[in-house]
N, C-alpha and C positions, 0 to 999 in steps of 0.2 A: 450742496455737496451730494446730494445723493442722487440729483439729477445728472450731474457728471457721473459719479461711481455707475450709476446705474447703464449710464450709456458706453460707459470704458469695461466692465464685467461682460455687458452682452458682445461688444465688439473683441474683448480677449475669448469667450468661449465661441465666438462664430471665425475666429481665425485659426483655432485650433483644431474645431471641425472640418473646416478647409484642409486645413493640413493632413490629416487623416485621410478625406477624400483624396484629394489630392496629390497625394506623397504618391509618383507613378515617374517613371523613366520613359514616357510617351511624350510627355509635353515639351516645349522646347525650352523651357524657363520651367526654374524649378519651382513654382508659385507654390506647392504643398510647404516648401523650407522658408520661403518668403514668408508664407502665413503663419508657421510655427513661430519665426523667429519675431514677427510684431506680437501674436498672440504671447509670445514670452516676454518681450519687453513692455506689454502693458496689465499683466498679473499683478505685479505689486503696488503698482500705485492706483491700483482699480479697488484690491484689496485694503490698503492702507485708507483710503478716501471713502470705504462703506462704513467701515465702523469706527477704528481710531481718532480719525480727523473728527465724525459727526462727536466722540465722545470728548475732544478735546474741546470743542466750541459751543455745545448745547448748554445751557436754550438762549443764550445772549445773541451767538455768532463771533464769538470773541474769544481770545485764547484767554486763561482764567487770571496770565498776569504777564507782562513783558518778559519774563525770563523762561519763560514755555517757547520762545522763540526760539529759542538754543537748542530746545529739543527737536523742532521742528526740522529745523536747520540740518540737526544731526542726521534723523533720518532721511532724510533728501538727499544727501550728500552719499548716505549708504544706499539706498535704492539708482542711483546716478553711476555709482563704482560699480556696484553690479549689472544693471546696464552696460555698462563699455567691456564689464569680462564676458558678456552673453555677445556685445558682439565681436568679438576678437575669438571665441573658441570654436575649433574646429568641430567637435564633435556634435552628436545627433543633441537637440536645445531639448527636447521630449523624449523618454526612455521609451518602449522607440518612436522613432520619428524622424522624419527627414532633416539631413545636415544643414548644417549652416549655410546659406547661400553665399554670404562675404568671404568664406573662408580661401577659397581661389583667387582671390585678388589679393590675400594676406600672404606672409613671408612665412614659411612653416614653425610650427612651436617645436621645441624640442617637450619630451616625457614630464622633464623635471618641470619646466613652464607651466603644462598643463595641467600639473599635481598643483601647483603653486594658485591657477588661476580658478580652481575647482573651488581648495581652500577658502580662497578669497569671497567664492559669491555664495558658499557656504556660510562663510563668515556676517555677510552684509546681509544676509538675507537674515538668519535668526537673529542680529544686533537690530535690522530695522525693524522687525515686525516682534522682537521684545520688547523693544525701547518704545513703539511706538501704543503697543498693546497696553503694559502696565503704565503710561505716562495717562492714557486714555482714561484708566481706570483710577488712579491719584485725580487727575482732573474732576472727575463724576464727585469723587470721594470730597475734596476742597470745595467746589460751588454745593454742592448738599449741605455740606457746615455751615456754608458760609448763607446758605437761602432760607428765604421768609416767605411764609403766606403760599401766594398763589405758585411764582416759583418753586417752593417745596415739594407742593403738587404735582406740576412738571417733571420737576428730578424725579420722585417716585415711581411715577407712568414712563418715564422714559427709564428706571433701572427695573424694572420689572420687565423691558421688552429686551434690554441689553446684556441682565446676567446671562440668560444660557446661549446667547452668543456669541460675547466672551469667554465663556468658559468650552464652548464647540465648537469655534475657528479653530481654536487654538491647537485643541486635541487632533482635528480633523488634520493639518499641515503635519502634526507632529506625526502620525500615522505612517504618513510618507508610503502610501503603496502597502502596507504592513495589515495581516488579518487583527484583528483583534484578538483573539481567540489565542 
């Protein structure tokens, strides 16, 4: 997992850099709106896969019981909906940032659509990455109960390295652009 996450993190921030460079009415292709909109569509599950997943499966590699499937499931299926509203929406995918490339080959939204589609990956995104965040930390919490001996130990070293990561993702999103202060 973390050799994925690791490899999906670097390639969402090196698309998003592109897109910055990039974002110019010179080129003939809008590769800066291409790059936004991959570097958008692979955020969440780059994110979801660094820490969540590793916290649902540590240290076995196993989900802590067949019905943590459900959960999984769940968010997949919300990071997936919000995927198809990233690519159906017209607007800039990054505050700012260049438009959506798809958007021109799509049938125009009307206002209300847009409010409607906004809601929606508003919606998926705090549902996946709550659902996925506190299911992460219930999991840590049940295998800790449930471990002995050398396992114990494990759990330990790995919640010593995963509290203030949990507790800083979380704030950091919540932020949203927003000063502290």
């Amino acid at each position: 997992l973390f050799a994925v996450s690791s490899a999906l993190l670097a390639s969402t921030f090196t698309c998003f850099a592109l897109a910055f460079v990039l974002d110019t009415d010179q080129l003939p292709v809008q590769v800066g709106g291409w790059a936004a909109l991959l570097g958008s569509l692979l955020f969440a599950p780059a994110l979801l896969l660094t820490m969540p997943a590793v916290m649902l499966v540590f240290p076995t590699g196993r989900l802590p019981g067949p019905r943590w499937r459900l959960v999984v499931v769940l968010v997949v299926v919300l990071v997936v909906v919000r995927s198809l509203v990233l690519l159906i929406t017209p607007y800039p995918i990054d505050d700012p940032g260049p438009a959506n490339p798809l958007t021109p080959a799509l049938p125009e939204l009307s206002a209300d659509a847009l409010a409607v589609l906004t809601a929606l990956s508003a919606v998926c995104v705090t549902l996946s990455f709550g659902i996925a965040f506190s299911s992460g930390v219930l999991a840590i919490i049940v295998r800790f109960r449930r471990s002995l001996g050398e396992q114990r130990q494990q759990m330990k070293w790995f919640l010593a390295a995963m509290v203030p990561a949990a507790i800083l993702v979380p704030l950091d999103l919540s932020m949203d652009g927003k000063s502290p202060a």
